[in-house]
N, C-alpha and C positions, 0 to 999 in steps of 0.2 A: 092777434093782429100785430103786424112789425110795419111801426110807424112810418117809416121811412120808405115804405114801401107801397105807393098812390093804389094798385090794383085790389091790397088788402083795407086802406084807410077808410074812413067815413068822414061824410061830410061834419060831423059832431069834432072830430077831431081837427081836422082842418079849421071850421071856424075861429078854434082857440089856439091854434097853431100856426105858427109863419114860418116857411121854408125859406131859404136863402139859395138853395142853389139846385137846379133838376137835374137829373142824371139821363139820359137820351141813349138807347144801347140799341144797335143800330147790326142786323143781318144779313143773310140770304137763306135761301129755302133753294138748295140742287146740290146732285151728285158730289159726293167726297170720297173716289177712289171707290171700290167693292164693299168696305168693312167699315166705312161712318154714314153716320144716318145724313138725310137730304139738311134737317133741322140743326146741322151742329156748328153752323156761324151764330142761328140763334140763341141753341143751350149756351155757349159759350158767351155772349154778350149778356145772358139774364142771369147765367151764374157769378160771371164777375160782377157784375151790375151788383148783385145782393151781395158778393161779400167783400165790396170796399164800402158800399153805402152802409150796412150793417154796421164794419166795422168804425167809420167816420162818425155813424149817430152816438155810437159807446162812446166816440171820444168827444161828444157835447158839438157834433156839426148841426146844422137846419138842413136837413139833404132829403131829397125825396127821387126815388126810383121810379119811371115810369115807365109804361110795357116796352115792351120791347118791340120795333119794327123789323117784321118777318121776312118782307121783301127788300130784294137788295139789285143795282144794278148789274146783269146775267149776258147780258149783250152778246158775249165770245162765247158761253155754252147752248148755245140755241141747238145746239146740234145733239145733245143731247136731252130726255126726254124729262119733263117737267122741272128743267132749268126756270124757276118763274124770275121774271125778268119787270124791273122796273127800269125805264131808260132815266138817264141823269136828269134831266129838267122834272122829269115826274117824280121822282124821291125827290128833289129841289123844294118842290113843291108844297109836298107831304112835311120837309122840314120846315120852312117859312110859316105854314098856318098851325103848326106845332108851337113853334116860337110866338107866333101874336099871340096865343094861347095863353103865355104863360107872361108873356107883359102884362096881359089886361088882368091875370093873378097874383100882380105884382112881384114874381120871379124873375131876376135881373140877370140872373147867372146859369147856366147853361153847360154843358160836358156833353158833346156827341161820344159817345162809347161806342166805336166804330169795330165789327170783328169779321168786316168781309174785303176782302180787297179789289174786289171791282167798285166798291162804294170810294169813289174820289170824290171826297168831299171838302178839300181846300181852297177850290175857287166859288164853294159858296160860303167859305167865311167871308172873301174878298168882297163877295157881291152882296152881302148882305150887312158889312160893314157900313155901320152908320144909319140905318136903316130902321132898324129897332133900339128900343131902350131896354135892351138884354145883351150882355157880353157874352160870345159863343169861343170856345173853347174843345179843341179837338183831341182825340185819343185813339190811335190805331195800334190797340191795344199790344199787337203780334210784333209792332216795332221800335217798342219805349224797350225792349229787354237786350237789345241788336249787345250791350257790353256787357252783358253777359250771358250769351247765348251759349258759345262756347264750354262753359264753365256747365251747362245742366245738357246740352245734348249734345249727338255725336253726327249729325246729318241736318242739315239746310233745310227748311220747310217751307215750299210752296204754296202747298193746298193737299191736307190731306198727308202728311208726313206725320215726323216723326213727333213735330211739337205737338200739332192737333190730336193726335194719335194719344199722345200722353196726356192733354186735357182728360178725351176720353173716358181713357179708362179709370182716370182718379174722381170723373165727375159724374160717368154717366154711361158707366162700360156694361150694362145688359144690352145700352141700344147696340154695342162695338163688333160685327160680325165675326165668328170665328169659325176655324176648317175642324173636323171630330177630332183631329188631336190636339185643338187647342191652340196652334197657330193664328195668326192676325188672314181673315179672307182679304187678302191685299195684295197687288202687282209691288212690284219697287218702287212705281212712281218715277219710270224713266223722263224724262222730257228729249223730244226731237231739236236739232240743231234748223232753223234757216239755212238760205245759200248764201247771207251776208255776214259776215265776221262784225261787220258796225250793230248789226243789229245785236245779235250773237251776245259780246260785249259789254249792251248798255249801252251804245255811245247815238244809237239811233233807238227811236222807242216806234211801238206797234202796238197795236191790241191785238193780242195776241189770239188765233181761234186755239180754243184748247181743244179740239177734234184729232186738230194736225200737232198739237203741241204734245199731247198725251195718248195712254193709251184707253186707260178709264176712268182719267178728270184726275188721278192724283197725281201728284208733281212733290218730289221727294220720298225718299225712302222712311215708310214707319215702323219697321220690323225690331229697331233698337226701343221703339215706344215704351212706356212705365206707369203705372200709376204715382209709383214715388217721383218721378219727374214731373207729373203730373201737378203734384200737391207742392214739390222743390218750384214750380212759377209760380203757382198761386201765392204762394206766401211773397214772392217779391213783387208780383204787380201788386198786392194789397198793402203794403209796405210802402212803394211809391204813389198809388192812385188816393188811398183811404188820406192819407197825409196831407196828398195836395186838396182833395175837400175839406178836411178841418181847414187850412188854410184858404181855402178861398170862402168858404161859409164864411169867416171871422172878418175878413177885410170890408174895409167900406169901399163904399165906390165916389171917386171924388172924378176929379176933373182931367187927372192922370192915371186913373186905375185902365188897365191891370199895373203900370210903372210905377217906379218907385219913386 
């Protein structure tokens, strides 16, 4: 049994135990280009899930892991086939009675471990500010590393590229499809342009349909992918994630927390 970890725990140990802070690891279930499984926003969210909370409890955190939410909102892949799709108000939802959950367990502290990018989950911190006596706390995991991305890969990662590509094979590379000579089964992951230059840019935003965006859902080339690139992020989100839980386990909460 790895304490930290609610799916494995018992209620024997809970009784005599008080967590300080729950860990919330947050998916999707659909296509990732030809060669990653439907499930790899999940594996991705339960594997970091266990080894920052793992590592956090070594270093004397209250942290508890809990399952991980499979479904993520799909809204732009309807087009392709068992995209499962939760619309934003319904994962809303799903988080809110999660969270009373864990007030009435007297859990005050909270970490959404977010590893899908249609999951835009910042205006339900907004709308949920105040609301609960639980502090909520956000982590899109794929964009805490944006200064040093650079430095561990060689290509931009959408969906399904080079980053993910490298989780993969360092976490979970029997699911990773390959061609008989060993090659990645993978397009490049071109993306199509709009007929708007603002759009194009970033300077105007869309939901994007990945139908017309891609050719099959990847977006980014993962052909440079590693497992040693793989294992080179793990070690720096664990490094920053495991950290900021011993520090927030430790803090009390007074009448200006999370400020100083």
């Amino acid at each position: 049994m790895r304490p930290w970890c609610l799916a494995e725990t018992n209620y024997g140990y809970t009784q005599e135990n008080r967590y300080e802070v729950a860990v919330l690891p947050l998916g999707a279930t659909e296509p990732h280009n030809l060669h990653l499984p439907y499930g790899t926003d999940c594996f991705e969210a339960t594997i970091l899930g266990e080894h920052i909370c793992g590592a956090a409890h070594d270093r004397g955190a209250k942290v508890v892991l809990l399952p991980t939410i499979p479904y993520g909102t799909d809204t732009n892949l309807q087009a392709f086939p068992l995209a499962m799709n939760l619309d934003p108000t319904t994962l809303f939802l799903v988080i809110k009675d999660l969270t009373a959950t864990l007030e009435k367990s007297g859990v005050r502290k909270l970490l959404l471990l977010n590893s899908h990018g249609g999951n835009d989950l910042k205006p339900l911190l907004r709308e949920m500010y105040g609301k609960f006596n639980v502090h909520l706390f956000l982590c899109n995991w794929y964009q805490m590393v944006a200064d040093q991305y650079a430095t561990l890969f060689e290509n931009r990662d959408d969906h399904a590229g080079e980053m993910e590509t490298s989780f993969a094979l360092a976490y979970f590379p029997d699911l990773v499809a390959r061609n008989e000579d060993g090659t990645l089964r993978a397009d490049a992951g071109a993306v199509g342009k709009t007929q708007f230059e603002a759009v194009d840019n970033g300077w105007v935003s869309i939901t994007r349909p990945w139908h017309l965006l891609t050719t099959n859902t990847g977006a980014g080339n993962p052909h440079q992918a590693s497992a040693q690139k793989g294992e080179q992020l793990m070690k720096l989100l664990v490094e920053r994630l495991a950290t900021f839980l011993v520090e927030l386990s430790a803090r009390e909460i007074d009448e200006r927390f999370p400020f100083a």
